[in-house]
C-alpha positions in Angstrom: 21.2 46.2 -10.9 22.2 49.5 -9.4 24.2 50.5 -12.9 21.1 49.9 -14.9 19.0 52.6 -13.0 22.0 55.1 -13.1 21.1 56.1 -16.9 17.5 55.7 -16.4 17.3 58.1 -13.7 19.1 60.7 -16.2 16.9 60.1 -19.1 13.5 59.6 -17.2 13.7 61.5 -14.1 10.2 61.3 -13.4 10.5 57.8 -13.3 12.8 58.4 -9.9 9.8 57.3 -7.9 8.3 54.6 -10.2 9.5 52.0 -12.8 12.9 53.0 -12.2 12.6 52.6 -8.4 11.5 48.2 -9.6 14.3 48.4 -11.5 
């Protein structure tokens, strides 16, 4: 799931240590 967290990174870069990091 490595694709999803590619565009999440770039809209919520604050979440490069949090959600996005579950995802």
């Amino acid at each position: 799931m490595k694709k999803e967290t590619t565009p999440l990174r770039l809209i919520y870069p604050q979440w490069q240590g949090g959600i996005v990091d579950h995802w």
